[in-house]
C-alpha positions as a printed Julia matrix, in Angstrom:
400×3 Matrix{Float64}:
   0.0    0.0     0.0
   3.26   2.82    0.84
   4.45   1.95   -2.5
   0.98   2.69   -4.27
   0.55   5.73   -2.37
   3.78   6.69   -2.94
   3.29   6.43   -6.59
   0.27   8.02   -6.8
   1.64  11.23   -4.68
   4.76  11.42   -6.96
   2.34  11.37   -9.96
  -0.67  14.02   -8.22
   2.58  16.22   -7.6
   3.61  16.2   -11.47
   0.61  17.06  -12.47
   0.1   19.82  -10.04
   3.8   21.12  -11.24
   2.22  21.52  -14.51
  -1.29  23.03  -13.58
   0.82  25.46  -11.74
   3.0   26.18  -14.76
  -0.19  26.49  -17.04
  -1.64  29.02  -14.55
   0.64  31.25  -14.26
   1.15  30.94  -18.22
  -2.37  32.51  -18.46
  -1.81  35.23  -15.94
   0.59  36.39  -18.85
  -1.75  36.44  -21.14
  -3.93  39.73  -22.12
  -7.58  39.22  -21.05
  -8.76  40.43  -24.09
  -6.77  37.44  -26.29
  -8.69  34.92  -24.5
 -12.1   36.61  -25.58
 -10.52  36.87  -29.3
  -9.71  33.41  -29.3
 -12.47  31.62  -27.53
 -14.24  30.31  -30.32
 -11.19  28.5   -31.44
 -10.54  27.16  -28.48
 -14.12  26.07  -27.95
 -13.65  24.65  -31.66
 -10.07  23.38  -30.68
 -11.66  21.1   -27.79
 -14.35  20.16  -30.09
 -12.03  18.71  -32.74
 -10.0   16.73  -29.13
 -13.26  15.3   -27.79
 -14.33  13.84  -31.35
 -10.47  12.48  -31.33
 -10.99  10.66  -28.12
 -14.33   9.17  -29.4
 -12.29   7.88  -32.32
  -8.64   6.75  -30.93
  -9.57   7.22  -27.16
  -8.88   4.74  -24.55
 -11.82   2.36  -23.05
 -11.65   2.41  -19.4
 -15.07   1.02  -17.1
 -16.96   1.24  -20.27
 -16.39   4.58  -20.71
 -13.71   5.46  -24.07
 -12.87   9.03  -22.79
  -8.92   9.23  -21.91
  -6.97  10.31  -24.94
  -3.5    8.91  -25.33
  -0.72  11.51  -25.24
   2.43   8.87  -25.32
   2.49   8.45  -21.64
  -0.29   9.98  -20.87
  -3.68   9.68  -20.72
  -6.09  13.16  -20.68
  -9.73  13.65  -20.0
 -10.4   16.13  -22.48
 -14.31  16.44  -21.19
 -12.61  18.72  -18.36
 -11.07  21.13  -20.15
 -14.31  21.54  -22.24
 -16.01  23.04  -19.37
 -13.63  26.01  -19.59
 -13.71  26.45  -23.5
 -17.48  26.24  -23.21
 -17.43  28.96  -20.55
 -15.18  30.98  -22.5
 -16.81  30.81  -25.97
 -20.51  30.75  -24.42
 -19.82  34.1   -22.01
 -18.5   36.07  -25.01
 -21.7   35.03  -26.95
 -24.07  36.28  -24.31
 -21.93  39.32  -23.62
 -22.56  40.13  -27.33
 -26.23  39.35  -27.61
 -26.51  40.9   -23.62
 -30.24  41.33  -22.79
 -31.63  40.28  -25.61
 -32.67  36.8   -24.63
 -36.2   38.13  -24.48
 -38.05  35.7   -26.74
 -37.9   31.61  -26.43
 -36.15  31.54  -29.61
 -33.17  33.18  -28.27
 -32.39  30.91  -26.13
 -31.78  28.21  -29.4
 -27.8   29.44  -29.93
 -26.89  28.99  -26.64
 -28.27  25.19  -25.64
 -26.58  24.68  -28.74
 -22.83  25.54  -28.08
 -23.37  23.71  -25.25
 -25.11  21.03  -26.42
 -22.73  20.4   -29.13
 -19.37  18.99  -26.43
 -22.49  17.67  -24.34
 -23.3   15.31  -27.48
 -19.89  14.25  -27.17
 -18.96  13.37  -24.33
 -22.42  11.29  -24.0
 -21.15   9.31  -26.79
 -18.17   8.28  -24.96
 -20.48   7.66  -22.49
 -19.81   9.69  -19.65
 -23.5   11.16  -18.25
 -21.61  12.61  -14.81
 -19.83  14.68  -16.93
 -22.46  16.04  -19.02
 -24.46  17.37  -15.35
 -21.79  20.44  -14.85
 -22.91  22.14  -17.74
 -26.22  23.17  -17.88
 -26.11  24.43  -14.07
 -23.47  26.53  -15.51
 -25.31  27.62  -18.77
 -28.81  28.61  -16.89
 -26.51  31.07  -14.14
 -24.93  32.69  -17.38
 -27.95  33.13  -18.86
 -29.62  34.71  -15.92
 -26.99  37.05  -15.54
 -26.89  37.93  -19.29
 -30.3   39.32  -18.87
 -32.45  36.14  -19.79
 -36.47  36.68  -19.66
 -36.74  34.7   -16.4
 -40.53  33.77  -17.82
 -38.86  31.49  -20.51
 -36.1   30.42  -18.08
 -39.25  28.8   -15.97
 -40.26  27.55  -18.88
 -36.88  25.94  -19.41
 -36.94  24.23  -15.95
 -40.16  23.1   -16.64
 -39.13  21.03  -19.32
 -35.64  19.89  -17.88
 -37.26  18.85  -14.24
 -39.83  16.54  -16.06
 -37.42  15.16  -18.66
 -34.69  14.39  -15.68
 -37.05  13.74  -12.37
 -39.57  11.58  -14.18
 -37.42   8.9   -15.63
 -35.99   8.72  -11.26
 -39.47   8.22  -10.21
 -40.64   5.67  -13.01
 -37.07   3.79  -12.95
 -37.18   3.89   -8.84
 -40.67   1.93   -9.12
 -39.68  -0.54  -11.65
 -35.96  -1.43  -10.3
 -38.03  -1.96   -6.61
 -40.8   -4.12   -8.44
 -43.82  -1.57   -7.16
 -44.32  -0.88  -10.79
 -47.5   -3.02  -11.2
 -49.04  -1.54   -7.9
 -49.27   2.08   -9.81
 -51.39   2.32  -12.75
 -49.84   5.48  -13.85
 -46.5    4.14  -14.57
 -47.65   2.69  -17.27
 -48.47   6.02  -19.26
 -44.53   5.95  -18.9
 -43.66   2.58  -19.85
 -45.77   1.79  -22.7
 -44.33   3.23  -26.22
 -47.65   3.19  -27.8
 -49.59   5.04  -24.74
 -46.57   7.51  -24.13
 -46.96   8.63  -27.92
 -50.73   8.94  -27.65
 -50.67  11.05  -24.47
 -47.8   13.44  -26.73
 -50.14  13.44  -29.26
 -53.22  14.42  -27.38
 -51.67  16.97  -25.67
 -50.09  18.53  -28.91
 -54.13  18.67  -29.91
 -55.53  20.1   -27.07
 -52.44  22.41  -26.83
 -53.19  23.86  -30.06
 -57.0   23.87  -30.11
 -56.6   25.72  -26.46
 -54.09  28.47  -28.97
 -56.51  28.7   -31.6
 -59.4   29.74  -29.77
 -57.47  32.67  -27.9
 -56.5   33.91  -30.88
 -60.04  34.26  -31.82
 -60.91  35.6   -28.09
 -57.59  37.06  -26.67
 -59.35  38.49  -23.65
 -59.34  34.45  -22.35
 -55.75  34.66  -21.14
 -56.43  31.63  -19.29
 -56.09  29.83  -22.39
 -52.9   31.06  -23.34
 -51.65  29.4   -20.17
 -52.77  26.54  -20.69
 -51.98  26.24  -23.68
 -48.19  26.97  -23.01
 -48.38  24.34  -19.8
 -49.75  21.62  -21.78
 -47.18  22.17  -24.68
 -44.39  22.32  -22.24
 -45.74  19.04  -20.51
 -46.0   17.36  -24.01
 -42.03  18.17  -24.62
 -41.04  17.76  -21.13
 -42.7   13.94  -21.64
 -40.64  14.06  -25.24
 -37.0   14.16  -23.44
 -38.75  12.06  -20.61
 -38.47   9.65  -23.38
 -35.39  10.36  -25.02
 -33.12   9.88  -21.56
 -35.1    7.2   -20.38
 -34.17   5.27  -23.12
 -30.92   6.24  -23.58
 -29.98   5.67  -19.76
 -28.69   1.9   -19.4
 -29.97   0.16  -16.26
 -26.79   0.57  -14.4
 -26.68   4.18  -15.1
 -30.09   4.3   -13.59
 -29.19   2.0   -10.49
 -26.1    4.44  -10.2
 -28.5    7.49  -10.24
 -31.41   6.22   -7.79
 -29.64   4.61   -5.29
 -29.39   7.64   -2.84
 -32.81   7.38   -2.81
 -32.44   4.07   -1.58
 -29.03   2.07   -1.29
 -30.76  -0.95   -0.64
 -32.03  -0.9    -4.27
 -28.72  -2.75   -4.96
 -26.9   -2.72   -1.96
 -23.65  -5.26   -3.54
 -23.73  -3.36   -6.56
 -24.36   0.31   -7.04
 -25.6    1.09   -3.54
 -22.54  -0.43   -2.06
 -20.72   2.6    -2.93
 -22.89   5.02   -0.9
 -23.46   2.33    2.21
 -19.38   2.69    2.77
 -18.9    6.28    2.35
 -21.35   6.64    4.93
 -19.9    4.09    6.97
 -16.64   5.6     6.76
 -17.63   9.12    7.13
 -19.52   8.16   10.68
 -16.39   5.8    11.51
 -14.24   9.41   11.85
 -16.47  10.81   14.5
 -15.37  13.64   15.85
 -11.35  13.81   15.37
 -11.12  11.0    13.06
  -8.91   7.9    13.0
  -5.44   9.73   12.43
  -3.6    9.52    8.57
  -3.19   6.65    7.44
  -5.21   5.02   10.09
  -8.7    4.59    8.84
 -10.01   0.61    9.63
 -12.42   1.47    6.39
  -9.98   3.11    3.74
  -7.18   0.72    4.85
  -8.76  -2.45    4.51
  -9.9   -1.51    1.3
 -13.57  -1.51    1.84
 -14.37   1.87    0.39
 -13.55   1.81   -3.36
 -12.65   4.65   -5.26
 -10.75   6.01   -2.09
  -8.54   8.66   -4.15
 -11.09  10.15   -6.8
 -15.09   9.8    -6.34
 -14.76   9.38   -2.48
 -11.92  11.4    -1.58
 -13.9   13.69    0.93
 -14.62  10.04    3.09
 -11.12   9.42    3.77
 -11.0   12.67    4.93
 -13.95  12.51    7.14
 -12.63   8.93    8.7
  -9.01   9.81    9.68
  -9.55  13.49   10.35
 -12.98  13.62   11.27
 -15.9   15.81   11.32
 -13.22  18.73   12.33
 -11.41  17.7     9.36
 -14.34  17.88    6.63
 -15.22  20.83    8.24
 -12.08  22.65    7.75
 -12.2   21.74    3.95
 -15.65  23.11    3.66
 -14.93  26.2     4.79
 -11.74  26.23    2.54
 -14.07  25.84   -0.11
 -16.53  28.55    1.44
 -13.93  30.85    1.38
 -12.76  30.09   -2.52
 -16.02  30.44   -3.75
 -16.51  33.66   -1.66
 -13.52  34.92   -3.56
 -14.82  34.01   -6.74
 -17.84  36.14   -6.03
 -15.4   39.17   -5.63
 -13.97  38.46   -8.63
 -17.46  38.47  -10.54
 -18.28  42.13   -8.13
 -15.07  43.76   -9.37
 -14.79  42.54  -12.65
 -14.01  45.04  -15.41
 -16.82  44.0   -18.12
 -19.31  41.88  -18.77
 -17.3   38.91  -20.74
 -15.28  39.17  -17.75
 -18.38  38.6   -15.06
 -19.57  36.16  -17.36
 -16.47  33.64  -17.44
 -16.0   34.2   -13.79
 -20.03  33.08  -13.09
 -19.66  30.04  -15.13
 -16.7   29.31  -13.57
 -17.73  29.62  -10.58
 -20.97  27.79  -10.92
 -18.96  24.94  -12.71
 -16.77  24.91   -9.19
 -20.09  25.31   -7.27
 -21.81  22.59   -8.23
 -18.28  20.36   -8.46
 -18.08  20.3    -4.88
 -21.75  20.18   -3.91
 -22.55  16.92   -5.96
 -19.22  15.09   -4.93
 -19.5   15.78   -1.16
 -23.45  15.57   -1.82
 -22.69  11.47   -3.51
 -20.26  10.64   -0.45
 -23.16  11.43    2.13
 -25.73   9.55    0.13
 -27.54  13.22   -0.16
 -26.87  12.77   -4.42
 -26.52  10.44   -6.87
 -22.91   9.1    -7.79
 -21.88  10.39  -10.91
 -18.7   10.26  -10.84
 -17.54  13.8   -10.68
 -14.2   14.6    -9.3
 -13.74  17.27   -5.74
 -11.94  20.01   -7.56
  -8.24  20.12   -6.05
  -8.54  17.25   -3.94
  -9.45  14.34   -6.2
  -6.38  12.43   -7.78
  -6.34  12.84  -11.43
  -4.27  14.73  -13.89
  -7.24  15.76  -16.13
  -9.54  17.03  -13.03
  -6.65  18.92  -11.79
  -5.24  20.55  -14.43
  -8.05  21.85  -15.38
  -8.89  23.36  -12.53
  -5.78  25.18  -11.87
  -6.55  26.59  -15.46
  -9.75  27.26  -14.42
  -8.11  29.2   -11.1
  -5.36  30.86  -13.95
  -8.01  32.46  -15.67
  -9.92  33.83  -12.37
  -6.75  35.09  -11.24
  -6.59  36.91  -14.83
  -9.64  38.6   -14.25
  -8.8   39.61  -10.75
  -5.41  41.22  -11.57
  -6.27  42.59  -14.66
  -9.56  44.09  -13.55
């Protein structure tokens, strides 16, 4: 075990030699190049993520390491920041003018575009960080917040619903609820999309015969944002693979498969609790060191903490991270122009969310998706990019 552990803190520290190196390359660089050239980066780690889905390396299923002699990149990291970058400059150009629901088309699409990709690979945990980040952006960009409901709407009942319907069937209550199978059938699914589509436009027709019936406009635009919500209710629910939905539901309830997707949770929790108060000491954790928590140096890195350094030790990293993020909100108050607010709010949600779904998976509060703790998790790709991700914040901050 000292010789793995001394391996893997040789390699963490090589990579965080040349993080270091790439941020304070980018302090170098003039703000105003990176807005100039963020389209072809975004386009640059385009072109890398459709490289990995053609000579990338298969690891747990999942093909999305790209082989760089000895080394082996996550490029789905880095596209975070190129996203960021390109997407902030487009809504700092088309500021306040995301009035109507066609305005909104351009931007789900830049993002949708390196979202397409990595889900080919297929790496869903990925794919979460984004839109979190892309809503914030858009909200501070001066988005109609009507159509930004509207938006949520459709996103809660194309996500939530396929939990609830997959949470019944993998538990075997499916039969005992009539309902679920307006879900489960094809044939009654595309009825239900159908009639709505019907009434939804009968209900439009008539108000625009008698507009003073507002009350049809409404629900007209419910029942047409039901009917699409159902439409990517479909879409993911058939694209998600039964494991991907175990992985997902069990922190509802680990016992759904407690030797196989819920085992993760069960030991994180176990080992979190095992800490107490001042934890086990380093190195001295009966969970970590007998090898029952897996994943002990990426996904669940927070757990070790908790079990040899306690409660007082996850609470000193949380307020490390409360204090980072407080900076970051300095940054966005003092920044010098919009594209500048922008990059630092997507970054900063992309950070945000980061470390509240991986500390949220390890207490069985969210689902396991694989996403890395930013700075702590071992991993070239995850760190790298978020020293870059630091590197440009640090930009902003200097040069504001």
């Amino acid at each position: 075990n000292k010789a793995v552990y001394k391996t893997i803190y040789f390699t963490q520290f090589i990579w965080f030699i040349v993080g270091l190196v790439l941020m304070l390359s980018i302090l170098a660089v003039r703000f105003n190049q990176i807005y100039h050239y963020a389209f072809y980066i975004y386009l640059a780690i385009l072109f890398l993520l459709i490289l990995t889905l053609v000579f990338g390396k298969e690891i747990r299923n999942t093909r999305g390491w790209l082989v760089l002699g000895p080394v082996h990149f996550q490029f789905s990291e880095l596209a975070k920041i190129a996203t960021i970058l390109f997407l902030a400059k487009f809504i700092d150009y088309h500021f306040r003018e995301f009035q109507k629901l066609q305005d909104f088309f351009l931007p789900f699409l830049i993002v949708l575009v390196p979202v397409g990709l990595i889900l080919m690979q297929p790496d869903v945990g990925s794919t979460l960080i984004f839109f979190p980040a892309l809503l914030i952006m858009l909200v501070f960009g001066g988005a109609n917040l009507k159509y930004m409901f509207y938006i949520l709407l459709i996103g809660g009942i194309s996500v939530i619903l396929p939990l609830i319907v997959s949470y019944y069937t993998l538990t075997g209550n499916a039969s005992q609820h009539v309902w679920i199978r307006f879900f489960t059938d094809k044939n009654i699914l595309i009825s239900v999309l159908l009639l709505l589509f019907i009434i939804s436009g009968f209900l439009k027709i008539i108000y625009k015969f008698y507009p003073r019936y507002k009350i049809l406009n409404i629900i007209s635009t419910i029942l047409f944002l039901i009917m699409i919500g159902l439409y990517f209710f479909y879409i993911v629910d058939n694209k998600l693979k039964p494991y991907q939905k175990r992985r997902l539901l069990v922190f509802i309830d680990s016992k759904i498969d407690p030797y196989g997707s819920g085992y993760n949770i069960i030991q994180s929790k176990i080992t979190i609790g095992s800490g107490r108060f001042w934890g086990q000491g380093f190195l001295k954790g009966s969970q970590t060191q007998l090898g029952f928590l897996p994943e002990q140096t990426t996904d669940f890195i927070i757990s070790v903490i908790g079990e040899e350094f306690g409660w007082v030790g996850m609470s000193f990293i949380i307020l490390l991270y409360y204090l980072f993020i407080s900076q970051i909100l300095r940054i966005i108050y003092n920044a010098r122009d919009t594209y500048s607010a922008l990059v630092a709010v997507g970054i900063g949600s992309v950070f945000v969310f980061q470390i509240f779904i991986n500390i949220g998976m390890t207490l069985g509060i969210m689902p396991v998706t694989g996403i890395p703790l930013p700075f702590l998790s071992y991993g070239g790709s995850s760190l790298i990019s978020s020293m870059i991700a630091a590197g440009v914040l640090l930009n902003i901050q200097f040069k504001r």
